[in-house]
Short mmCIF file of the C-alpha atoms (twelve columns), coordinates in Angstrom:
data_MODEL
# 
_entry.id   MODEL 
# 
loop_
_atom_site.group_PDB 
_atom_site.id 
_atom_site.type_symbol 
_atom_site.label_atom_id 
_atom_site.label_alt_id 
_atom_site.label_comp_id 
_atom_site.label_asym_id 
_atom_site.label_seq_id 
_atom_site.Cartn_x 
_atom_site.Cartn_y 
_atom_site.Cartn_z 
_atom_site.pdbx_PDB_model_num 
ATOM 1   C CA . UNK A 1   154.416 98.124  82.584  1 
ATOM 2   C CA . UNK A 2   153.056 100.066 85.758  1 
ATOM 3   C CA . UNK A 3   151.744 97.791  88.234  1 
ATOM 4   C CA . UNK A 4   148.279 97.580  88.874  1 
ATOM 5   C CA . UNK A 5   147.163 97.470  92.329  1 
ATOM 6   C CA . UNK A 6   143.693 96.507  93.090  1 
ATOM 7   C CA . UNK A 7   141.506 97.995  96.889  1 
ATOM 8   C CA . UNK A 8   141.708 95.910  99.964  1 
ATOM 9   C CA . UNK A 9   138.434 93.880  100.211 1 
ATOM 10  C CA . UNK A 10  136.481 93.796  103.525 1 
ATOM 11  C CA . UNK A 11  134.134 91.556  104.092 1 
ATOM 12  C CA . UNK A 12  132.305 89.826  107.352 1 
ATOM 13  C CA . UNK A 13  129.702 87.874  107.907 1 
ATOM 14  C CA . UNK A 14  126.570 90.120  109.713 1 
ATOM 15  C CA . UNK A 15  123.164 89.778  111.224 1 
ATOM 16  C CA . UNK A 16  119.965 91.085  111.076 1 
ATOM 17  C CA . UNK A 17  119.417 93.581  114.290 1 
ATOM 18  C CA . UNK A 18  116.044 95.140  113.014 1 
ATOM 19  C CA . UNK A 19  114.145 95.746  110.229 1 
ATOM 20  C CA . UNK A 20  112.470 99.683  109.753 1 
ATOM 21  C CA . UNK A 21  110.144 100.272 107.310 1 
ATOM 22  C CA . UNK A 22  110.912 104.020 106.133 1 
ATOM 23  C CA . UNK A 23  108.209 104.674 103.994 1 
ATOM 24  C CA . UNK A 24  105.704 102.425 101.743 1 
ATOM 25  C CA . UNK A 25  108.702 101.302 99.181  1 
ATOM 26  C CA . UNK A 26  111.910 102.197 101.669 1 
ATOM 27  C CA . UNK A 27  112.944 99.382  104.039 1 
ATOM 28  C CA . UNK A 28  115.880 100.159 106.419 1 
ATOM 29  C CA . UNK A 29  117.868 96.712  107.484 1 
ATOM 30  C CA . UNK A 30  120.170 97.434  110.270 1 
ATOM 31  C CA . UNK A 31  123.202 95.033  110.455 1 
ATOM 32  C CA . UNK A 32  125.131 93.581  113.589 1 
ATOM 33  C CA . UNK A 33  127.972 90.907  114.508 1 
ATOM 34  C CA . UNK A 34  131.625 90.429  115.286 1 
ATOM 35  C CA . UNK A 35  132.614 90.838  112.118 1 
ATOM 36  C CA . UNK A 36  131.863 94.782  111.867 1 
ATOM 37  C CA . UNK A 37  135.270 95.817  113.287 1 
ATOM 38  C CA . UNK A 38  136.802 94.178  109.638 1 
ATOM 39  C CA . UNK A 39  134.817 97.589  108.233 1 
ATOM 40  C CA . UNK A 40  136.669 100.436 110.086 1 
ATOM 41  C CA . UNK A 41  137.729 101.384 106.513 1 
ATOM 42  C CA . UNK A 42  134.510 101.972 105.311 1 
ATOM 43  C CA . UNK A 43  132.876 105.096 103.688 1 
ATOM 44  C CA . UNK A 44  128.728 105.717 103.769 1 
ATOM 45  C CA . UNK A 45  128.326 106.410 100.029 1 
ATOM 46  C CA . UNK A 46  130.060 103.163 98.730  1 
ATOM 47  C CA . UNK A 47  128.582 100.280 97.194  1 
ATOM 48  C CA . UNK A 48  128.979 96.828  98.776  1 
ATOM 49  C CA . UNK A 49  128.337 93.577  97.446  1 
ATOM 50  C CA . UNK A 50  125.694 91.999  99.760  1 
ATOM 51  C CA . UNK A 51  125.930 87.993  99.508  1 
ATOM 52  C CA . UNK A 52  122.010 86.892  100.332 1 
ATOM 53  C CA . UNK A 53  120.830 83.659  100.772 1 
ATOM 54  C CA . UNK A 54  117.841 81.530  99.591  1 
ATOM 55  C CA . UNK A 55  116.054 82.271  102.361 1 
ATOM 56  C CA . UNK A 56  116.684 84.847  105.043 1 
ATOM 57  C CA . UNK A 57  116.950 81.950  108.039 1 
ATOM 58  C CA . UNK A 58  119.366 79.744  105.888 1 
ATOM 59  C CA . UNK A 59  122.983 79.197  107.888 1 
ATOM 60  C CA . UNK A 60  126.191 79.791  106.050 1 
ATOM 61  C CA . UNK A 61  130.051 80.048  105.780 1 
ATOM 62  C CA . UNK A 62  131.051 83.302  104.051 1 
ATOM 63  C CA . UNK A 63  133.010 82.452  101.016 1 
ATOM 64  C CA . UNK A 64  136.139 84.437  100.602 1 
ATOM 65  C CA . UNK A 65  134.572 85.728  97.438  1 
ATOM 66  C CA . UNK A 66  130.650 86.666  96.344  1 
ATOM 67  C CA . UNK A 67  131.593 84.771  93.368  1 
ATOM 68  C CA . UNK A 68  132.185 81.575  95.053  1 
ATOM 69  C CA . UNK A 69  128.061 81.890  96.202  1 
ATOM 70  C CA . UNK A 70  126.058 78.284  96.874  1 
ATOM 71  C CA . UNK A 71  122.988 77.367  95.062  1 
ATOM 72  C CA . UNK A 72  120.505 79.640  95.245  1 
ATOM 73  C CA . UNK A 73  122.230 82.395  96.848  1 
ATOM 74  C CA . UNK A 74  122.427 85.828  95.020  1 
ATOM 75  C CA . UNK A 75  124.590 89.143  94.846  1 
ATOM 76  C CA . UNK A 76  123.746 92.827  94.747  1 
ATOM 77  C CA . UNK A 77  125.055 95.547  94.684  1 
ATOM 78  C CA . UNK A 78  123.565 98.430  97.766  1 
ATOM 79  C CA . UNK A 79  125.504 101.371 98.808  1 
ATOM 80  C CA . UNK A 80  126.569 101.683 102.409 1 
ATOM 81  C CA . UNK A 81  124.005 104.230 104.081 1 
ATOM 82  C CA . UNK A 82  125.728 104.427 107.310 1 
ATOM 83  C CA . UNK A 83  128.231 102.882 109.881 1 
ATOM 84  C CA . UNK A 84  128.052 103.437 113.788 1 
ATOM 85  C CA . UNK A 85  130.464 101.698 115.809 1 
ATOM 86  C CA . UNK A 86  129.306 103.080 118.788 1 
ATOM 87  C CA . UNK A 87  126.323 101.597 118.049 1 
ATOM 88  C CA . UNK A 88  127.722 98.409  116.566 1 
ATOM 89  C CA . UNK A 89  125.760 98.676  113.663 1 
ATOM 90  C CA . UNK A 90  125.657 99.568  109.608 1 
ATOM 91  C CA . UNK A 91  122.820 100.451 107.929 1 
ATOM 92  C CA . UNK A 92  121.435 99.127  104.471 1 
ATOM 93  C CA . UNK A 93  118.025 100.764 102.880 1 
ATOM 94  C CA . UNK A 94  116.270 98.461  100.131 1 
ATOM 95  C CA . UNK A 95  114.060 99.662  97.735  1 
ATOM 96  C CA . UNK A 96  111.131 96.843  97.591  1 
ATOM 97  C CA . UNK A 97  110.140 95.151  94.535  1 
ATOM 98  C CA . UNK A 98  108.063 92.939  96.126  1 
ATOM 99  C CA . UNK A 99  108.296 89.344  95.406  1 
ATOM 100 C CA . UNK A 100 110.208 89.796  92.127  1 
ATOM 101 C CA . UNK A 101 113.712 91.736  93.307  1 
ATOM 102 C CA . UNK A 102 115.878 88.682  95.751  1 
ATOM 103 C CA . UNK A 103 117.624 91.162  97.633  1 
ATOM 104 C CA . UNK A 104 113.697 93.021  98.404  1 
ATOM 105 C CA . UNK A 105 112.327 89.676  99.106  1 
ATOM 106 C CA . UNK A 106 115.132 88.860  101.806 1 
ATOM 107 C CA . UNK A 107 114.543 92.551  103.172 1 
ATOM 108 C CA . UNK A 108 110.890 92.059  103.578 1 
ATOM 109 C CA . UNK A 109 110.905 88.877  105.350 1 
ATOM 110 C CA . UNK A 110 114.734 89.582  107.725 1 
ATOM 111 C CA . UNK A 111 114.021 89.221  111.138 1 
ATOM 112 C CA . UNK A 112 116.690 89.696  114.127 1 
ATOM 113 C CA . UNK A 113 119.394 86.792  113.615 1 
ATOM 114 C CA . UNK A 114 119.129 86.389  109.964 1 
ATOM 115 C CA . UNK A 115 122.327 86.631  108.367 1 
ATOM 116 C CA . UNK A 116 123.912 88.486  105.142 1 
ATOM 117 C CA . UNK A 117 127.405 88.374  103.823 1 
ATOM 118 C CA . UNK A 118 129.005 92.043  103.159 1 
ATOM 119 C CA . UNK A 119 131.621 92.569  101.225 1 
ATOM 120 C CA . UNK A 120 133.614 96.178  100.526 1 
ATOM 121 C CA . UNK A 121 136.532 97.541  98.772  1 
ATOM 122 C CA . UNK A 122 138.442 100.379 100.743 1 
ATOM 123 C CA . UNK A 123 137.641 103.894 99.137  1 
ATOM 124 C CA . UNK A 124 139.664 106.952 98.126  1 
ATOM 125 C CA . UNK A 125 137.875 108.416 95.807  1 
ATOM 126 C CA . UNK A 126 135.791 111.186 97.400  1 
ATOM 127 C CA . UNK A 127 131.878 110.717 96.617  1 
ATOM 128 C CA . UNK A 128 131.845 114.621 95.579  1 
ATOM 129 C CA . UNK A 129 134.539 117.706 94.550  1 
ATOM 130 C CA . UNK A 130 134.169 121.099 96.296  1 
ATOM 131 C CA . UNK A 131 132.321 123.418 93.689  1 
ATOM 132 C CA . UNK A 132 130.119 126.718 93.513  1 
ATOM 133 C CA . UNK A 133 127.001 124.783 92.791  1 
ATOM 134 C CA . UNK A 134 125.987 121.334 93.034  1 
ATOM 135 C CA . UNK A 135 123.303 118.976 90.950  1 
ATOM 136 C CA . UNK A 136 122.280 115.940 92.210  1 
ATOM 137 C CA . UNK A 137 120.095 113.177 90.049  1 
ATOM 138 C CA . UNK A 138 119.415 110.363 90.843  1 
ATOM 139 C CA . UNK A 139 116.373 107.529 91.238  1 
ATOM 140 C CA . UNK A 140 115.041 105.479 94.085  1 
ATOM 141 C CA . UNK A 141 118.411 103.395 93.699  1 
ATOM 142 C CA . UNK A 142 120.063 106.141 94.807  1 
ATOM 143 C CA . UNK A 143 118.374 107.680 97.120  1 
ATOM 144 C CA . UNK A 144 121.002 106.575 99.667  1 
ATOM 145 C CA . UNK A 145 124.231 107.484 98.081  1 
ATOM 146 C CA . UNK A 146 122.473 110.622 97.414  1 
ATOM 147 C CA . UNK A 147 121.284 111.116 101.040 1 
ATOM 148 C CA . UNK A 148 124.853 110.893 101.976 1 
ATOM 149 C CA . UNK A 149 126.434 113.482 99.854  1 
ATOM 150 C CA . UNK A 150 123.629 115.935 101.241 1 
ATOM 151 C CA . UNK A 151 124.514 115.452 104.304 1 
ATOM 152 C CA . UNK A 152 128.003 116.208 104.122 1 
ATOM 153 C CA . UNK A 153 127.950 118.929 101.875 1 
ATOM 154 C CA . UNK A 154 129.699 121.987 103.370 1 
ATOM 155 C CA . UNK A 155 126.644 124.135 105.367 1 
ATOM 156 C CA . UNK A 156 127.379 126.789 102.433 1 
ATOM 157 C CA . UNK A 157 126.436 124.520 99.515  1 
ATOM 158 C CA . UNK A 158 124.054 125.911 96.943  1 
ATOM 159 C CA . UNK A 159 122.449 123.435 94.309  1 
ATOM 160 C CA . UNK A 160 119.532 120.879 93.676  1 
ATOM 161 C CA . UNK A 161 118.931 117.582 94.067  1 
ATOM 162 C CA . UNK A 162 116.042 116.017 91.817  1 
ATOM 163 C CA . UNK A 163 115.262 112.624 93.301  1 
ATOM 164 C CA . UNK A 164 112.246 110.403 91.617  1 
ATOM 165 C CA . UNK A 165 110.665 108.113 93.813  1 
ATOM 166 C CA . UNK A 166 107.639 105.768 93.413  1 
ATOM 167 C CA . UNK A 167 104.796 107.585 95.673  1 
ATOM 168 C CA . UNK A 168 104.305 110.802 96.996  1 
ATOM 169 C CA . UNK A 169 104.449 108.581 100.610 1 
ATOM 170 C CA . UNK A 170 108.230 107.513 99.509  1 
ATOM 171 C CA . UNK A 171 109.190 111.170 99.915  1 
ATOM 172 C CA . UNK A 172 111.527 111.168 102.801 1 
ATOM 173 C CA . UNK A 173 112.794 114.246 105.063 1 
ATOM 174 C CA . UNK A 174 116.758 114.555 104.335 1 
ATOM 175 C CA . UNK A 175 119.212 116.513 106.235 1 
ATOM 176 C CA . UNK A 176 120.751 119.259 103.763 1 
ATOM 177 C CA . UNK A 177 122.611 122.406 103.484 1 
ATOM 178 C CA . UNK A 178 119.824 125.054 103.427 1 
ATOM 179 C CA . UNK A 179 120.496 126.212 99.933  1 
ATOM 180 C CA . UNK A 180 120.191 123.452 98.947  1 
ATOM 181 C CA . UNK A 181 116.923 122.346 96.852  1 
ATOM 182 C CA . UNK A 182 115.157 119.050 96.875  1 
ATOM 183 C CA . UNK A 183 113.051 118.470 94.099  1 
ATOM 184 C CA . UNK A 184 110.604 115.258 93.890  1 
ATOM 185 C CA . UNK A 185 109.702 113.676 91.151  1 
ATOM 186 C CA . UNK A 186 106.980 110.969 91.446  1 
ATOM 187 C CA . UNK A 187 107.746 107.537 88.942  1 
ATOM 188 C CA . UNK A 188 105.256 104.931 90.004  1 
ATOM 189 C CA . UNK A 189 106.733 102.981 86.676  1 
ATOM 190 C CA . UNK A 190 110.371 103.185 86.442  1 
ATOM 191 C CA . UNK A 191 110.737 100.207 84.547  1 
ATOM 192 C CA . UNK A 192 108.880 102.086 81.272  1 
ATOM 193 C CA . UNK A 193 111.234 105.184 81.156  1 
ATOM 194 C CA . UNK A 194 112.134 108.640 83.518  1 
ATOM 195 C CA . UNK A 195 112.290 112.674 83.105  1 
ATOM 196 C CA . UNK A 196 115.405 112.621 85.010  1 
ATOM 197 C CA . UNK A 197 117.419 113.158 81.959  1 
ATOM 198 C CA . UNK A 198 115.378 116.247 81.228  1 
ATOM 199 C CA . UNK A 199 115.672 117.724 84.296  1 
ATOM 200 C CA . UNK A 200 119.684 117.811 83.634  1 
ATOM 201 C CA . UNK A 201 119.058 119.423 80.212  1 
ATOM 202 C CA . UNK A 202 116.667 121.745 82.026  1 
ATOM 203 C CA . UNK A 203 118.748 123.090 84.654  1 
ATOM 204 C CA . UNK A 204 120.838 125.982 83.742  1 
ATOM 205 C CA . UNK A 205 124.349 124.492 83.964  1 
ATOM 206 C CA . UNK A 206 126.500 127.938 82.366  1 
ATOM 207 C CA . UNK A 207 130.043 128.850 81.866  1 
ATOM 208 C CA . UNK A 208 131.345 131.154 84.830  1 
ATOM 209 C CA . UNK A 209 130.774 128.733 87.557  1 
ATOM 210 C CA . UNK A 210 132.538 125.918 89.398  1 
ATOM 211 C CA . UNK A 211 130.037 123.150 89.073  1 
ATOM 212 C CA . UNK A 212 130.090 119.038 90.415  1 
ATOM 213 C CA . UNK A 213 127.297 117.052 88.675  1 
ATOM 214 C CA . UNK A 214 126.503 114.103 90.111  1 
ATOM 215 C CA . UNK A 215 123.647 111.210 88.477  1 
ATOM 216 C CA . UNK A 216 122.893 107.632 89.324  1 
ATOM 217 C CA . UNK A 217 120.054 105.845 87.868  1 
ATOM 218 C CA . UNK A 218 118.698 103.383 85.207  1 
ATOM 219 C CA . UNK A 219 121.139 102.618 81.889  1 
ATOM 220 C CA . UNK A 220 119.149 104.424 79.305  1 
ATOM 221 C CA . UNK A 221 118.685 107.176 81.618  1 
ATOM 222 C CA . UNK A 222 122.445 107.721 82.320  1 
ATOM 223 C CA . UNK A 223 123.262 107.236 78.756  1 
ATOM 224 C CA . UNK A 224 121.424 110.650 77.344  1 
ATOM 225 C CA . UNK A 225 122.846 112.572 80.638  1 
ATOM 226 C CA . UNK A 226 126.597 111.280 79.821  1 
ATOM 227 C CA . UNK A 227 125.959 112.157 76.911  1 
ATOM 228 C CA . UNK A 228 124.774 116.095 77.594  1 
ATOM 229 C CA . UNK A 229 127.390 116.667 79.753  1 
ATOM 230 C CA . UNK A 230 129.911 115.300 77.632  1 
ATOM 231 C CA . UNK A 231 128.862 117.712 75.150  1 
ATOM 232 C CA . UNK A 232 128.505 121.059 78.063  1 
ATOM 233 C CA . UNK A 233 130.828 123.895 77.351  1 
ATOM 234 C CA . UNK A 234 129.933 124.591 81.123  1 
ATOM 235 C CA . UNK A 235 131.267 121.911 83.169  1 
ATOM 236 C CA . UNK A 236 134.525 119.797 82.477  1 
ATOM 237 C CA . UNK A 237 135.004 115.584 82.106  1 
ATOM 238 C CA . UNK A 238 136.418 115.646 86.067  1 
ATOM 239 C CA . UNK A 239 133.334 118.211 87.052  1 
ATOM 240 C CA . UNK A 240 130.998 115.336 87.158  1 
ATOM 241 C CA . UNK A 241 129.858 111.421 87.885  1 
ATOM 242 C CA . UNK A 242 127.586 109.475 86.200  1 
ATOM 243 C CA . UNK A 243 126.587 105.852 87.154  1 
ATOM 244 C CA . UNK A 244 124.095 103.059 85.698  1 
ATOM 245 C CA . UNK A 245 122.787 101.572 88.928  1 
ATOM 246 C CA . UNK A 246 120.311 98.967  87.268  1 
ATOM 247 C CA . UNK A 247 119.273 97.885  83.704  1 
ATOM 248 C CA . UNK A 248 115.390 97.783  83.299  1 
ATOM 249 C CA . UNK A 249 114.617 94.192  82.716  1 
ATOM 250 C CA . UNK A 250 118.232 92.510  83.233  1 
ATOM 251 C CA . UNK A 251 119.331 91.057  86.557  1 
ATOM 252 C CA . UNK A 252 122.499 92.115  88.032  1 
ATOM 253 C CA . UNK A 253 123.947 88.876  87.809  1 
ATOM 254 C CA . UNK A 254 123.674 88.541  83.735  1 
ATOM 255 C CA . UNK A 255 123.822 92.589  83.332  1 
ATOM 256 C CA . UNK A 256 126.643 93.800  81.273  1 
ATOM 257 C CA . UNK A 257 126.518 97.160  82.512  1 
ATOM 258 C CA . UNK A 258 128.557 98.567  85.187  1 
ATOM 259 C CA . UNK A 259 127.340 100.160 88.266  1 
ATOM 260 C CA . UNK A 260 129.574 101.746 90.314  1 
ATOM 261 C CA . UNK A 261 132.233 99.335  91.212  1 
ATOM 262 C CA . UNK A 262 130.001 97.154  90.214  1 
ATOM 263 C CA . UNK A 263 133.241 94.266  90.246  1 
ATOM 264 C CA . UNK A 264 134.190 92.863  93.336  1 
ATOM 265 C CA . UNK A 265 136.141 89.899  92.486  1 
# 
């Protein structure tokens, strides 16, 4: 039986530096503390598990495991928008739900000193293959993983990226290869359904090209795209990634679904 060998974890125990609202529905929490050195192996693109307390001024001990949370504490899952050692500092974006999201409550009310536990598994998968053309999907959840792969596209890359936001004022200016396309798509309502899936089926994906197809969004959504590009003469299984980020009307903690890597055990 071939062994099976799971990722090294990382994890440390970080503070709130500052909070920056991006836009209307975009909050920016930049992180701090000793403990970002135990992240050198860390990729922007990939998920963490953030361990968040009851209340954003509540002291802790970080367990060796997010499973092994207190009462009242909570996990989620974010992705990793950027690290800057220089700077001694990683950057998480939250999407606010106002009072009714734990991790978007926390967010809204972190102030400088507030703590969060982080924790990581180390990466080799690449977030995206070299191809002729590249299509990008993907929902407020991930606008940040999505941000990322734009910005480290080769300067040649040709493609689109369809991203579906809440408000015309969550629209934010990404750095991208100029060819390139960003295409917004305005959900005020994500909850009730999205055109995302469409706008795969739309999207002339043909035979005679080298194509990476990338999509991260809610279950039902990722379910019909799976399912089209299963079926695509045009691209192949390895030629693409798609991810359920979120469940409309499940919490992450009882959701069966997986994000990706959702486990972190």
């Amino acid at each position: 039986m071939r062994e099976i060998i799971k990722p090294a974890i990382m994890k440390g125990l970080l503070q709130v530096k500052r909070m920056e609202r991006l836009t209307p529905n975009y909050v920016r929490i930049v992180l701090e503390g000793n403990d970002l050195v135990k992240f050198r192996e860390a990729r922007a693109g990939d998920n963490n598990k953030l361990l968040i307390p009851p209340a954003p001024e509540v002291e802790f001990e970080l367990p060796d495991s997010p499973r092994e949370k207190g009462e009242g504490f909570v996990i989620r899952t974010y992705t990793l928008r950027k690290l800057d050692f220089e700077k001694g500092e990683m950057l998480v974006d939250f999407v606010m739900h106002g009072d009714n999201g734990p991790a978007s409550l926390w967010a809204s009310r972190a102030q400088p000193g507030h703590k969060i536990g982080v924790y990581m598994k180390v990466k080799t998968k690449p977030l995206f293959q070299k191809a002729d053309s590249y299509l990008l999907i993907g929902d407020h959840t991930a606008l940040p993983v999505i941000s990322v792969i734009l910005e480290d596209l080769p300067a040649t890359a040709t493609g689109r990226a369809v991203l579906e936001v809440h408000s015309e004022e969550d629209k934010l200016h990404l750095k991208k290869p100029a060819g390139m396309e960003i295409k917004w798509v305005i959900n005020s309502n994500p909850e009730d359904g999205s055109v995302l899936a469409e706008s795969v089926k739309a999207y002339n994906i043909h035979n005679g090209i080298h194509w990476f197809v990338m999509a991260a969004a809610e279950y039902r959504t990722i379910k019909v795209i799976q399912e089209f590009l299963k079926n695509s003469s045009a691209i192949e299984r390895k030629q693409w990634y798609a991810y359920s980020y979120w469940k409309s009307g499940v919490a992450e903690d009882t959701s069966a679904t997986d994000r990706r890597d959702l486990s972190i055990s």
